[in-house]
N, C-alpha and C positions, 0 to 999 in steps of 0.2 A: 504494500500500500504506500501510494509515495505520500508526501508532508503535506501536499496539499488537501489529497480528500481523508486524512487522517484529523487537518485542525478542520474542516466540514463536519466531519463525523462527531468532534469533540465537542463544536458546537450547539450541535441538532441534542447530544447527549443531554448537555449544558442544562439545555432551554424546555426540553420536552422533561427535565425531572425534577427545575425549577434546583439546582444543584448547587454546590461549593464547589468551589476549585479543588479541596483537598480529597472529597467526596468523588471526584472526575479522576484525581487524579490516581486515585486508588481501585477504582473500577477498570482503565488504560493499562494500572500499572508503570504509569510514568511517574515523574517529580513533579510536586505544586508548581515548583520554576518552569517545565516545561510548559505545563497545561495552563501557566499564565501569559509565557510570551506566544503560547499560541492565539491565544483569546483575545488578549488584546493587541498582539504587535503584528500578525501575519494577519489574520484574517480579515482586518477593515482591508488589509490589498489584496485579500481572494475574494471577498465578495461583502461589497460597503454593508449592504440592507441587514444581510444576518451579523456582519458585526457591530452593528447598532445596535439590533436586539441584545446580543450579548453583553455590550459595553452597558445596558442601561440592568442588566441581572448583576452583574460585578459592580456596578455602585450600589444596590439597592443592598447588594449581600456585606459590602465595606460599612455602608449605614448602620446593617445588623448585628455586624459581629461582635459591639462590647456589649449587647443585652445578648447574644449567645453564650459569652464568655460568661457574664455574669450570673447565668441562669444554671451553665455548669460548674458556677464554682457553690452556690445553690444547695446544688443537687449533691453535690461532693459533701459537702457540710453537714449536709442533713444523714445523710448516710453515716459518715463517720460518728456523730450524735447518736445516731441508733445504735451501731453495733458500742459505741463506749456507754450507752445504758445499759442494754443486756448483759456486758461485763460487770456491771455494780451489780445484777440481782445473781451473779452465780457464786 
């Protein structure tokens, strides 16, 4: 598969799963750096329209990421809170 219809392919993956980059890039099996100079540095010169769409899903996801971040640190906390109670009743 050459580079070109491999960052199409990356795209279409992108967009139809509503995805992260790290999320792509672990589906590929490529590096985040990969599957971000794909998305945004190659593909507005393969094809503007789909990298439009893309460019405006990788801001929308940079918007997200410190309430994702914060949502797993959250979850992390809370979890560790659980199992350090169950330790005080045994």
């Amino acid at each position: 598969m050459s580079n070109k219809n491999l960052c199409i392919e990356i795209a279409n993956y992108f967009l139809k799963n509503k995805s992260t980059v790290r999320k792509t890039a672990v589906y590929f099996n490529i590096s985040k750096s990969t599957v971000h100079n794909y998305l945004h540095k190659k593909l507005p010169k393969i094809n503007k329209k789909l990298g439009s769409k893309v460019q405006k899903l990788l801001d929308l996801n940079k918007n997200l990421k410190h309430i994702r971040g914060g949502k797993s640190t959250k979850e992390r906390w809370l979890k560790l809170k659980k199992i350090t109670n169950k330790k005080q009743f045994i």
